[in-house]
KEKE-3310 file (N, C-alpha, C; in steps of 0.2 Angstrom, whole numbers, plus 5000, padded with zeros to 4 digits):
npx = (5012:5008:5015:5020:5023:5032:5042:5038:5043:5049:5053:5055:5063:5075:5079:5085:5095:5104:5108:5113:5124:5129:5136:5147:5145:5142:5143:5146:5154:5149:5144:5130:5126:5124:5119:5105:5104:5100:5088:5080:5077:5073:5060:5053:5053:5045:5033:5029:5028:5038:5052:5066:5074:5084:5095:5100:5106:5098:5083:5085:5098:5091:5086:5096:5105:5097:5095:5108:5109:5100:5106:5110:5115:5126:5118:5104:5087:5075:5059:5052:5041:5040:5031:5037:5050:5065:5073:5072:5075:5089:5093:5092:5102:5113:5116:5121:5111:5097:5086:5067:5054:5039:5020:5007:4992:4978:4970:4974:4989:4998:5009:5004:4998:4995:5003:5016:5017:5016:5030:5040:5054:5068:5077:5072:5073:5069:5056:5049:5037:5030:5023:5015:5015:5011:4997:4993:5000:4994:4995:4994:4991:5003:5012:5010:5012:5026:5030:5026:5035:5047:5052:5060:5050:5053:5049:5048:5044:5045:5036:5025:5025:5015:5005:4994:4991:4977:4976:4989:5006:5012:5028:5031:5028:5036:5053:5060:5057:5057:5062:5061:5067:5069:5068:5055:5044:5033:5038:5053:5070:5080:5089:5088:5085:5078:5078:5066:5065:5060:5070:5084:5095:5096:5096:5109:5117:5111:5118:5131:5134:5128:5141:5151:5154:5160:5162:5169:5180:5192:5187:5183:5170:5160:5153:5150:5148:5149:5134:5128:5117:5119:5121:5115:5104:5097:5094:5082:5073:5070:5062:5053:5049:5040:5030:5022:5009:5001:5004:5002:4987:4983:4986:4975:4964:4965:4964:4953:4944:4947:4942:4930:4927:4930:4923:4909:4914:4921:4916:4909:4918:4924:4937:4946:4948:4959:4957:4952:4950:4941:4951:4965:4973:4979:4993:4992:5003:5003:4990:4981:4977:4967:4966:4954:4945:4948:4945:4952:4967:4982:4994:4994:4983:4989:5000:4991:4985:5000:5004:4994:4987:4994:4999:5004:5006:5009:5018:5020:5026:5034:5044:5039:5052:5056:5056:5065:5080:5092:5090:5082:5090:5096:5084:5077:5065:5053:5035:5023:5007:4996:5004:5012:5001:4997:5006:5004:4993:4993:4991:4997:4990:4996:4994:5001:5005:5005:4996:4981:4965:4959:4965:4964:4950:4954:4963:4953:4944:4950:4955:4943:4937:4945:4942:4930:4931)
npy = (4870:4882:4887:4904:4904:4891:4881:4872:4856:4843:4826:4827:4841:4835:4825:4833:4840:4831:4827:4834:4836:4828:4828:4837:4849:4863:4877:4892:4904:4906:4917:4915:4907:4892:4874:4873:4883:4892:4884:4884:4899:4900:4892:4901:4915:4909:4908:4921:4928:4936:4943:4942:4934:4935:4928:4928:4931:4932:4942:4954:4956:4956:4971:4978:4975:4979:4995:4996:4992:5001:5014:5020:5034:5042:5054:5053:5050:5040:5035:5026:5014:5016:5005:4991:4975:4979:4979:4984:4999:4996:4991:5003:5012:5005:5005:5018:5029:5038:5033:5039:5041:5037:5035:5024:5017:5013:5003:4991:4993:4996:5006:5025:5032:5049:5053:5048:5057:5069:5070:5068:5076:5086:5077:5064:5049:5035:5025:5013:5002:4993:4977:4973:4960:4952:4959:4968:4984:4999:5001:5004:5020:5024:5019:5030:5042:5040:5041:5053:5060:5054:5046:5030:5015:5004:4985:4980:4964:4954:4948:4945:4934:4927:4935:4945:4961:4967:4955:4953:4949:4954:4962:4963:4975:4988:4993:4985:4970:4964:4949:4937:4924:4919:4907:4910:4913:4910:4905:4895:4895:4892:4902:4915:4926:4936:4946:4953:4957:4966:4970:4970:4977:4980:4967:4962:4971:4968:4954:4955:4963:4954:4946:4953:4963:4956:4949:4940:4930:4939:4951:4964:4976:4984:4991:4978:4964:4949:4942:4928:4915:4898:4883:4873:4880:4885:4871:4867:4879:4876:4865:4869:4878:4870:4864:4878:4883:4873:4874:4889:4887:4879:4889:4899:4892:4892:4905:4911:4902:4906:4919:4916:4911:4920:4933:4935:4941:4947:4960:4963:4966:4975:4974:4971:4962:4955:4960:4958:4964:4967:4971:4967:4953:4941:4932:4926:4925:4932:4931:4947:4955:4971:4978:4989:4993:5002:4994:4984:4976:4975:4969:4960:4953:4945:4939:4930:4921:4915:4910:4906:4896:4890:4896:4904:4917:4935:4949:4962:4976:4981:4992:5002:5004:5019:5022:5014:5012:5015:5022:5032:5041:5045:5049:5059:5065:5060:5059:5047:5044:5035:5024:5024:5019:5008:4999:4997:4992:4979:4962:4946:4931:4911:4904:4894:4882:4869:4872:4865:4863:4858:4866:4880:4883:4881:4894:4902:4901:4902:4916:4922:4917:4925:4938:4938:4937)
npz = (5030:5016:5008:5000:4985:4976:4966:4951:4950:4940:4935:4920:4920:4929:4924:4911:4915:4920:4910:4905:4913:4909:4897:4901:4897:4903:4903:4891:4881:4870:4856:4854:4863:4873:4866:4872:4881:4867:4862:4873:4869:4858:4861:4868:4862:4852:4858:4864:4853:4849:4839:4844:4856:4871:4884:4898:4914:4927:4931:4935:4929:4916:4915:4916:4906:4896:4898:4898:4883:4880:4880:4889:4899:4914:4922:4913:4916:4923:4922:4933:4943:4961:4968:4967:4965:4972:4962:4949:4950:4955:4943:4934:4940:4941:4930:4928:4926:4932:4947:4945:4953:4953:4955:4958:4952:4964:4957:4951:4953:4945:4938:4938:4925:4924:4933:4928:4918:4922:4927:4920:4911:4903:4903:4904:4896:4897:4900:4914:4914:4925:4928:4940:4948:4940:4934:4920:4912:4909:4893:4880:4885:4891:4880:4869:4878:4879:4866:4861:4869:4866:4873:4877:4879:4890:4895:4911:4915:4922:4932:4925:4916:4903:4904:4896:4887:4879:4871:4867:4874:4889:4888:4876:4869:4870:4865:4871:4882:4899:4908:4921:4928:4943:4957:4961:4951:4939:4928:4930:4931:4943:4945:4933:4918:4903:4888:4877:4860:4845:4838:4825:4830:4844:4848:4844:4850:4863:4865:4865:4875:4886:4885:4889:4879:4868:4850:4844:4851:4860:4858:4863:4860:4865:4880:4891:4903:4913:4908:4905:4902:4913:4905:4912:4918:4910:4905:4913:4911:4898:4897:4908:4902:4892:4900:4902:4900:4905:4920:4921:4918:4929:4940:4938:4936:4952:4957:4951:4958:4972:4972:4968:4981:4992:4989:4993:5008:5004:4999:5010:5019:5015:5008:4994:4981:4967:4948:4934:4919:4901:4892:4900:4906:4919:4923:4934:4947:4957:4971:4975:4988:4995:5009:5015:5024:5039:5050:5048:5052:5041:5043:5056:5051:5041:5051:5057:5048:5042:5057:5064:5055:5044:5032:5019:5018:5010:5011:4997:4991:5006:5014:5000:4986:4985:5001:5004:5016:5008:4999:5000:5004:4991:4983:4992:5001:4992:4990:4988:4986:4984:4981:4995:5003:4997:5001:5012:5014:5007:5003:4999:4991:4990:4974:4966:4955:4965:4975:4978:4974:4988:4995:4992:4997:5009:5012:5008:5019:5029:5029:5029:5043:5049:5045:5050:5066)
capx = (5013:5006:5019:5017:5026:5034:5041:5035:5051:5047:5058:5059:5069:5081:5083:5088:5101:5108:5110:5120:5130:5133:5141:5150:5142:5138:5141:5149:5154:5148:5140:5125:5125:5125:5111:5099:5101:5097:5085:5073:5076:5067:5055:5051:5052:5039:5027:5030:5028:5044:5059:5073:5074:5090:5094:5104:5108:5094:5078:5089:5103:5090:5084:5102:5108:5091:5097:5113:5106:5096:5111:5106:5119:5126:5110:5097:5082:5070:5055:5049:5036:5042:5032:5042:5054:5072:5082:5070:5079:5096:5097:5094:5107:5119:5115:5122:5104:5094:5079:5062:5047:5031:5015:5005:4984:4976:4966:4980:4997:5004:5011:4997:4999:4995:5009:5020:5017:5021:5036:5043:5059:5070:5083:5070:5075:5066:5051:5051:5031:5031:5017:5016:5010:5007:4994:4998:5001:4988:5003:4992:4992:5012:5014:5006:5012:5033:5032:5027:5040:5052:5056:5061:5051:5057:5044:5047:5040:5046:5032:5021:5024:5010:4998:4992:4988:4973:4978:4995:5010:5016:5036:5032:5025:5040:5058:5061:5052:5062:5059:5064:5065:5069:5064:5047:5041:5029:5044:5058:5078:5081:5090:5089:5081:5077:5078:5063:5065:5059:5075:5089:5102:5095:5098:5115:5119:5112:5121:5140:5133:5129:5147:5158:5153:5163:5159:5175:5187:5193:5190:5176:5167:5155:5154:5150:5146:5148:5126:5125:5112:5120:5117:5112:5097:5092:5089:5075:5069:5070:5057:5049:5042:5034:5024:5020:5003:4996:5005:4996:4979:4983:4984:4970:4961:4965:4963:4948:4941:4949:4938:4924:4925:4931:4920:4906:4916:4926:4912:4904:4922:4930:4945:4946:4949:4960:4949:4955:4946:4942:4959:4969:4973:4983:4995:4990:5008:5000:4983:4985:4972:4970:4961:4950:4943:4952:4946:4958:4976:4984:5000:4988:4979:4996:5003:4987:4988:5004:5004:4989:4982:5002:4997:5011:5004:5016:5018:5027:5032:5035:5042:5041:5059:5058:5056:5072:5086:5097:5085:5079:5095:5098:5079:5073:5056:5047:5029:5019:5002:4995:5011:5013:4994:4996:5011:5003:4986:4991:4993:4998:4992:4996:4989:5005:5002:5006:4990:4976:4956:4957:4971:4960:4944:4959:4965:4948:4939:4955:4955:4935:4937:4951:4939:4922:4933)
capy = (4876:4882:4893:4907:4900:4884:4879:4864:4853:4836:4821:4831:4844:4832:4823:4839:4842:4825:4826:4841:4834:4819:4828:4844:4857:4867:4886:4894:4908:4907:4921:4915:4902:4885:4871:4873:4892:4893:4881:4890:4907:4900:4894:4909:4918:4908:4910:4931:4929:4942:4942:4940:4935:4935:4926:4930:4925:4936:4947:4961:4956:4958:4974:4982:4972:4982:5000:4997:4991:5008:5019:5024:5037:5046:5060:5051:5050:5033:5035:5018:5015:5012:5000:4984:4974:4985:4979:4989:5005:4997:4990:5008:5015:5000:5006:5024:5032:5041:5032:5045:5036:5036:5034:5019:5015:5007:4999:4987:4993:4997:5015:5031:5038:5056:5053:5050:5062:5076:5068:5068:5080:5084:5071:5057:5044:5026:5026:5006:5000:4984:4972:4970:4954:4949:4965:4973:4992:5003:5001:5012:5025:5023:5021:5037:5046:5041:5043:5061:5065:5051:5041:5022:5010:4993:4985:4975:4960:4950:4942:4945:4927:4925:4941:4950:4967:4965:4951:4954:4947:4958:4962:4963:4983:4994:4994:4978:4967:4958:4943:4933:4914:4917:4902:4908:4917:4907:4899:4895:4891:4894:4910:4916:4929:4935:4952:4951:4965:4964:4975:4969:4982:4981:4959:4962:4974:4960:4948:4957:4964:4948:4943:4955:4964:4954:4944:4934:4930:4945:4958:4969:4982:4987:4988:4972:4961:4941:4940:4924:4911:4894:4877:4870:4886:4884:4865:4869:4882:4873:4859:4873:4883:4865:4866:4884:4883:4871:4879:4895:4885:4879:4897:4904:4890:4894:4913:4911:4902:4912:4924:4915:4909:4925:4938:4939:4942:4955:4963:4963:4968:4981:4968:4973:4958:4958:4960:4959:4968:4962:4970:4964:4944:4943:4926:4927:4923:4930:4933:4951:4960:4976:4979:4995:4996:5006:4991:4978:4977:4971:4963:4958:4947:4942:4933:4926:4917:4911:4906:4900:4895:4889:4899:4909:4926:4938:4958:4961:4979:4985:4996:5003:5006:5025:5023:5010:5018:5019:5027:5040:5046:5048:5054:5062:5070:5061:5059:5045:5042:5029:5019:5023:5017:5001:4997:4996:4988:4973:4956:4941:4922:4909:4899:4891:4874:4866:4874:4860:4867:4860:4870:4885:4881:4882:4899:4906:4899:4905:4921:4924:4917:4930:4944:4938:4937)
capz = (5027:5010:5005:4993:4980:4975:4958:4949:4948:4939:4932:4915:4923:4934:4916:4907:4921:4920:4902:4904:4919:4907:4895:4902:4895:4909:4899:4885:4879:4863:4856:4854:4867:4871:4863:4877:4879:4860:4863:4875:4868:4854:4862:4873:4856:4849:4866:4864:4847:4849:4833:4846:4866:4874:4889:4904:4919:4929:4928:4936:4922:4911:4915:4916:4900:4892:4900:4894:4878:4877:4879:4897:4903:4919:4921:4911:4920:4921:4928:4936:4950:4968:4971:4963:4968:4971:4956:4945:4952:4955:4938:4932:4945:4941:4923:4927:4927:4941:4946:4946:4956:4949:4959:4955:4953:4970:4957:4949:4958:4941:4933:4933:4917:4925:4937:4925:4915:4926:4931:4913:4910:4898:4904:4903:4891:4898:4907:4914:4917:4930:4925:4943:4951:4933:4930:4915:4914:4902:4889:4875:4886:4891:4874:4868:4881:4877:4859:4862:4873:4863:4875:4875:4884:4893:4901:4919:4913:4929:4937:4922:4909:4901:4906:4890:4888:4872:4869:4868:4878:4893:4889:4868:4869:4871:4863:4874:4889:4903:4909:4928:4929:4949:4960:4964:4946:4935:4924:4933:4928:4949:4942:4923:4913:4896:4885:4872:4857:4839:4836:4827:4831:4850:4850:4842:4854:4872:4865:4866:4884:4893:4885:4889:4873:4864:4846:4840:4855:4866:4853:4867:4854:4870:4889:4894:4910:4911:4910:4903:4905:4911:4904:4918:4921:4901:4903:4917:4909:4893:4900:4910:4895:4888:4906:4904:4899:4911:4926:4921:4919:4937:4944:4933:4942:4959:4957:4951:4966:4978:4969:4969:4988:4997:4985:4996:5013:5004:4998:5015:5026:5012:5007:4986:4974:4960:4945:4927:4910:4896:4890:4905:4907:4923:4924:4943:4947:4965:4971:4979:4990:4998:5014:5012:5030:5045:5057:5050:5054:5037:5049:5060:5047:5039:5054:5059:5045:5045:5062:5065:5048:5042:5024:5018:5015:5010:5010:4994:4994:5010:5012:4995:4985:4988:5007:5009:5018:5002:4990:5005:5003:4982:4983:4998:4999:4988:4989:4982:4991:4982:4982:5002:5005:4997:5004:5020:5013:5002:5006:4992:4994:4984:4970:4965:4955:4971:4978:4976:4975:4994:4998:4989:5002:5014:5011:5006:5022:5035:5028:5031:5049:5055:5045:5055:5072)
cpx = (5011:5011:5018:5019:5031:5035:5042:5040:5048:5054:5061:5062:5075:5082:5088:5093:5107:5111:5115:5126:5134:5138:5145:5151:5140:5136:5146:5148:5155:5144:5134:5124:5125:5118:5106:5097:5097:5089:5077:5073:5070:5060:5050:5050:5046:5031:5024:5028:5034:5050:5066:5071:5082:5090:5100:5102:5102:5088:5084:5094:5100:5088:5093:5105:5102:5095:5104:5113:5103:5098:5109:5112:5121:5120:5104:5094:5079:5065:5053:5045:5041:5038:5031:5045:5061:5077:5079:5075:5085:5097:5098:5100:5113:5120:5120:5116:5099:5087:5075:5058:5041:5025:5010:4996:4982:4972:4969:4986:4999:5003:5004:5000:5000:5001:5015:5021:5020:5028:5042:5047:5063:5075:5080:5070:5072:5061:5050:5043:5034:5022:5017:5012:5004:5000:4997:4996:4996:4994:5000:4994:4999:5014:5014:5011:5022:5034:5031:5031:5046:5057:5056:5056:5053:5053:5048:5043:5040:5044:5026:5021:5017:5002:4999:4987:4984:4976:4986:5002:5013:5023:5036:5029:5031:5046:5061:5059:5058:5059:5062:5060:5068:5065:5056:5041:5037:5033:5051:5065:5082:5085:5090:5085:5081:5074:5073:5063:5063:5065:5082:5097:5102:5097:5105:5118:5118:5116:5127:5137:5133:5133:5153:5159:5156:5158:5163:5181:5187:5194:5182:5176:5161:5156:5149:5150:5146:5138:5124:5122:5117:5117:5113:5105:5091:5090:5084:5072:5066:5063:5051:5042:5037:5028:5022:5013:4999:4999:5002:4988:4978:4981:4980:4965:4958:4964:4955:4942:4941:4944:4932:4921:4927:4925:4912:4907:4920:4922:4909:4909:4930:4936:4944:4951:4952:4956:4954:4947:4945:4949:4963:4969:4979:4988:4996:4996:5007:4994:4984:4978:4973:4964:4960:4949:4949:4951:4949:4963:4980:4992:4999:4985:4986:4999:4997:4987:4992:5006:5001:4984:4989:4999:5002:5010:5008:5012:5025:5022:5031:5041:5044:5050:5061:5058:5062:5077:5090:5094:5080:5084:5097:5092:5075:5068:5053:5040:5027:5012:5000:4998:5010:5009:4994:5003:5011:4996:4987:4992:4993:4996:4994:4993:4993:5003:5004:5000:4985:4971:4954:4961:4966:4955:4948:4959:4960:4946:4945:4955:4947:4933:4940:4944:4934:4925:4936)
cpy = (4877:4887:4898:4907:4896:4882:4872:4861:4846:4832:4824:4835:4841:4828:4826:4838:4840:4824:4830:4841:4830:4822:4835:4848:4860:4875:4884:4901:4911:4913:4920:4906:4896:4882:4872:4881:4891:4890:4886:4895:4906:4898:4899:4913:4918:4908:4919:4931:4937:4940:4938:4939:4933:4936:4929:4927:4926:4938:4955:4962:4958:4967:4980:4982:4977:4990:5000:4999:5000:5015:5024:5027:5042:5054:5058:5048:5044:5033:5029:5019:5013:5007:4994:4984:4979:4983:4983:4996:5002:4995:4998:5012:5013:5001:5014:5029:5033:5037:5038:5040:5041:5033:5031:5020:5011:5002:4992:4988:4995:5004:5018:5034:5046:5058:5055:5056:5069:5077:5068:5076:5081:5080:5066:5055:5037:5028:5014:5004:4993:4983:4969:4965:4950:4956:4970:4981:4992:5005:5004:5017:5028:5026:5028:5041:5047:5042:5051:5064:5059:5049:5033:5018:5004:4991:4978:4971:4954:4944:4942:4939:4926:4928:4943:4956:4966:4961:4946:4951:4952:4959:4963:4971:4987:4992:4986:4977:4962:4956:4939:4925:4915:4910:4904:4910:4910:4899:4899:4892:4891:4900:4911:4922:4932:4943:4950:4957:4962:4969:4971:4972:4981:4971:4958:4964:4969:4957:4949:4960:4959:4944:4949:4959:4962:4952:4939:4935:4937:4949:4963:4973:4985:4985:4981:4967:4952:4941:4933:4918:4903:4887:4874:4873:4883:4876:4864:4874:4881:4868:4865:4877:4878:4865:4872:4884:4877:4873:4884:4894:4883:4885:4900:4900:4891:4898:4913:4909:4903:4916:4923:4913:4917:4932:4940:4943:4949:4960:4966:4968:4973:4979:4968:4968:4960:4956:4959:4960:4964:4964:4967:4958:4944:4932:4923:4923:4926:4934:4938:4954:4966:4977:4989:4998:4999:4999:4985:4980:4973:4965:4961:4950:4941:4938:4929:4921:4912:4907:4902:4895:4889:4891:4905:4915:4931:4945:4961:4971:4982:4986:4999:5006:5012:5027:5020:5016:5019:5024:5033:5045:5049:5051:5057:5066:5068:5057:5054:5040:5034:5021:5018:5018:5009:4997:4995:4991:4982:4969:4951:4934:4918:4905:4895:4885:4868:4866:4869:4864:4864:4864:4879:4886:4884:4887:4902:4904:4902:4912:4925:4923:4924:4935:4945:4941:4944)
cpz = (5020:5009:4999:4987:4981:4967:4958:4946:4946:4936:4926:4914:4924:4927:4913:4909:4919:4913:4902:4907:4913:4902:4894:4899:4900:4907:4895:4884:4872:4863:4856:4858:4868:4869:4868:4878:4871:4859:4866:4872:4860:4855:4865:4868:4852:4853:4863:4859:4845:4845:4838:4854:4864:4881:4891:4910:4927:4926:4931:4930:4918:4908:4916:4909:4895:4892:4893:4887:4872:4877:4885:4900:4910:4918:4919:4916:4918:4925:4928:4942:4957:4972:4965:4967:4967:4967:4951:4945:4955:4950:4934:4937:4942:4932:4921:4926:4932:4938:4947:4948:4954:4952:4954:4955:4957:4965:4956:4952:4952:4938:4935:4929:4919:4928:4934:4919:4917:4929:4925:4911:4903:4896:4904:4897:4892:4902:4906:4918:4918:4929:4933:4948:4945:4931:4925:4916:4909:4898:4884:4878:4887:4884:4870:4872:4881:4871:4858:4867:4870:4868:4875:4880:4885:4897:4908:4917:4918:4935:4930:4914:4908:4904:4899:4891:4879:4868:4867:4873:4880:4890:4880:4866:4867:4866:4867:4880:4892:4907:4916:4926:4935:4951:4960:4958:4943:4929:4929:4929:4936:4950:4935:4923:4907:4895:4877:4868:4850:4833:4835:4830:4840:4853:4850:4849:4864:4870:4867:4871:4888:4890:4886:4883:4868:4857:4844:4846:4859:4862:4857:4864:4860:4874:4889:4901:4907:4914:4907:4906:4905:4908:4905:4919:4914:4901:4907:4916:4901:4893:4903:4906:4890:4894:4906:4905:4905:4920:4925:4920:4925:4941:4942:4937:4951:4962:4958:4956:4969:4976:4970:4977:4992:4994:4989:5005:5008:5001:5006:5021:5022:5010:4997:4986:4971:4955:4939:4925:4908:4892:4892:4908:4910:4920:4930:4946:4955:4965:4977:4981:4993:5003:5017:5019:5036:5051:5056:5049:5049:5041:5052:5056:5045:5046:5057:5054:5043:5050:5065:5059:5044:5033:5024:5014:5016:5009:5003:4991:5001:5016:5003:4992:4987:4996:5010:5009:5009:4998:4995:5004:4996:4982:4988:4997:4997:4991:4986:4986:4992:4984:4991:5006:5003:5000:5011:5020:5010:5005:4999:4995:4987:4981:4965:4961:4959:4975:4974:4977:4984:5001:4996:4993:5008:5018:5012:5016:5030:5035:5031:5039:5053:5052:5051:5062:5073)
residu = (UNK:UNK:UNK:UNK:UNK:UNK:UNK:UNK:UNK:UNK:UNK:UNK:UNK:UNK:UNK:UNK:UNK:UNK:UNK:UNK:UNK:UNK:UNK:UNK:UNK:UNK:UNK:UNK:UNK:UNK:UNK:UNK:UNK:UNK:UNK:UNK:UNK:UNK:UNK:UNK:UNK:UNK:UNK:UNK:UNK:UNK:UNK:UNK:UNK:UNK:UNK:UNK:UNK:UNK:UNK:UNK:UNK:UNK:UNK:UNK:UNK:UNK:UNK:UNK:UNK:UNK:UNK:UNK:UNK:UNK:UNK:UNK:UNK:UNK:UNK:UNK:UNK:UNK:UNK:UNK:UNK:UNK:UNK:UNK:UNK:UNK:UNK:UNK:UNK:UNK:UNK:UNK:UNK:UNK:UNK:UNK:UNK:UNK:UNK:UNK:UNK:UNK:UNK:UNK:UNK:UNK:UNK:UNK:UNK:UNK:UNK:UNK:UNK:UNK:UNK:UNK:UNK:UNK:UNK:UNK:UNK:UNK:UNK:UNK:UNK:UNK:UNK:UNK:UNK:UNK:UNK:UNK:UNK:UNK:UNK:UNK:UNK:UNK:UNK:UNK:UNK:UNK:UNK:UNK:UNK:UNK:UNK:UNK:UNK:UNK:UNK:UNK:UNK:UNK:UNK:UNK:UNK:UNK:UNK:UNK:UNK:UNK:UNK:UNK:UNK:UNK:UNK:UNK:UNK:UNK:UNK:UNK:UNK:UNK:UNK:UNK:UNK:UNK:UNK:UNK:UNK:UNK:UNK:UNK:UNK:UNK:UNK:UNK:UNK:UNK:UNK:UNK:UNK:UNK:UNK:UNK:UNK:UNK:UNK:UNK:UNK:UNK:UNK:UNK:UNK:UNK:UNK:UNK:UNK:UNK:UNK:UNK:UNK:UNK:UNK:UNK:UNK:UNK:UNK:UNK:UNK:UNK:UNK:UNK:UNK:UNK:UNK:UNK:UNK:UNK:UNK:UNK:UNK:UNK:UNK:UNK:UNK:UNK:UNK:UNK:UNK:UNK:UNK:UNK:UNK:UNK:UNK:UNK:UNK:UNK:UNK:UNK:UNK:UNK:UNK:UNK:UNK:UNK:UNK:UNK:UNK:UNK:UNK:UNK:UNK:UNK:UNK:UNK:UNK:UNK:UNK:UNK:UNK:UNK:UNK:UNK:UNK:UNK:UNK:UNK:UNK:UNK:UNK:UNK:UNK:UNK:UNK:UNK:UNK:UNK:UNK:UNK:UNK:UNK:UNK:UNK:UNK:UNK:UNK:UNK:UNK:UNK:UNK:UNK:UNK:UNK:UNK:UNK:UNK:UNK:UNK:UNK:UNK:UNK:UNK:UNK:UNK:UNK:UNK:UNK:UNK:UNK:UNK:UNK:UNK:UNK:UNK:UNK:UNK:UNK:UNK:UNK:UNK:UNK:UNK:UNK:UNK:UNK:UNK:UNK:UNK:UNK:UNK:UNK:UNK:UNK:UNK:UNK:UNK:UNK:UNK:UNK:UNK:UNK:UNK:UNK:UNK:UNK:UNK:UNK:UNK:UNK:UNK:UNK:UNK:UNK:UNK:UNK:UNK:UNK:UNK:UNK:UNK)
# end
């Protein structure tokens, strides 16, 4: 089985580790971390080219530690897309703030601007674009479109490491960008994530949230949560970030032949490519298609695949957040076509750096058989 993601665990990981086993630092509740936290955060800092990161123990943590951060309270409104993963809208909930869904473009999956726009009230305060499956959001037009209604953003930077919007790093746009080191994401710590802000008052403030708000001993100065990143996550993500670059020359790789091998089949049988601009530089964290015609069965396709092919194509969202039973009942009624349509059209393969170029031939050449038959 080719699974659709796989992270790339080597010797210089299972070192880190050990070093850390060896001499029991596992965490700390330093303000500013232990050496290995401090460690990555600068590196990840100097990647972003972003003033401050601040690590935690999640991408959900980071996205709630951000809210928090951004004085999100009971009514404030956060418009986000429904289709993401479901911590986007629980970290705003778990924040005290209503999610608002925001219907996405079939051509990328991320934010429509006109959507959001009309969705904008006078209780909205965050609008939360998701870079998702590493495409970036049209963050000019975002941009533009919060600062005339003087709202904060926070981008969902989550699957997006090392995608740039004009050249730019995903998650350094807004007010601050968060970050996942889950098992299956691009950089991995097997759980972590990371609050990036070029805001001192906004770093200050992460830092006494993913402790407890504390700064000196138990003297809490803001609400707070235990978010912090531990030892043990920061020395795999520590190693991790010196691999980042050739793991995303790997997947840049693999995309791109995917790209080259299936491009005249999806031309032929209605199956849309993801494509990048010359603004938009994906970190192809997965290679996502959307099948156009009425005479294939995107679940259909998807288990053929797996079953007969053993290639681990995935359906990642469905059903989107605003159709799961919880979020049917906080927003009922809503409407989002686009969103609904793709949720039912998309399919993800991998290109993982586990994925070899005959593993690529593989995927491209099982994919083309199930279209023809």
């Amino acid at each position: 089985m080719i699974p659709i993601n796989k992270p790339w665990i080597g010797e210089e990981e299972k070192h880190e580790v050990a070093s850390v086993l060896e001499e029991n630092a596992l965490t700390t509740a330093a303000r500013d971390g232990g050496r290995r936290v401090r460690d990555f955060e600068s590196q990840m800092k100097s990647y972003l080219k972003a003033k401050h990161v601040i690590s935690v123990n999640s991408g959900t943590a980071a996205l709630q530690a951000a809210l928090m951060a951004a004085g999100i309270r009971h009514g404030d409104e956060v418009l986000i897309p429904s289709f993401t993963f479901v911590a986007t809208a629980n970290a705003v909930v778990a924040a005290g703030g209503k999610p608002v869904f925001v219907d996405i473009k079939k051509d990328d999956y991320t934010i429509d601007v006109s959507d959001l726009e009309s969705k904008i009230t006078g209780r909205s305060k965050v609008v939360i674009p998701v870079h998702l499956y590493g495409h970036p959001s049209d963050m000019d037009e975002i941009t533009e479109l919060a600062e005339k209604h003087s709202i904060d953003i926070i981008e969902d930077a989550c699957q997006s490491l090392g995608s740039t919007y004009k050249n730019k790093q995903t998650g350094t746009f807004g007010a601050m960008g968060c970050f996942s080191m889950y098992a299956s994401k691009v950089l991995t710590a097997g759980e972590g994530g990371a609050v990036a802000t070029d805001s001192d008052d906004l770093a200050d403030k992460l830092k006494m949230i993913r402790n407890h708000g504390m700064v000196e001993g138990y003297d809490t100065r803001v609400l707070g949560l235990n978010l912090r990143l531990p030892e043990l996550s920061a020395a795999v993500a520590k190693v991790q970030m010196q691999k980042l670059d050739k793991m995303l020359q790997i997947r840049r790789r693999n995309a791109e032949m995917l790209s080259r091998l299936l491009s005249p089949s999806a031309n032929k049988y209605e199956v849309k490519l993801p494509e990048e601009t010359s603004d938009k530089k994906f970190n192809w964290y997965l290679y996502t298609v959307a099948f156009r015609s009425n005479n294939h069965d995107r679940n259909v396709i998807r288990e053929k695949l797996v079953k007969n092919y053993q290639i681990g194509a995935t359906v990642y969202y469905n059903p989107p957040v605003h159709m799961t039973p919880y979020y049917l009942q906080t927003a009922p009624g809503t409407k989002l076509p686009a969103t609904e349509w793709s949720a039912d059209h998309v399919l993800s393969l991998p290109t993982h750096p586990h994925v070899s170029e005959s593993d690529v031939e593989r995927i491209a050449n099982s994919l083309r058989e199930i279209l023809e038959k």
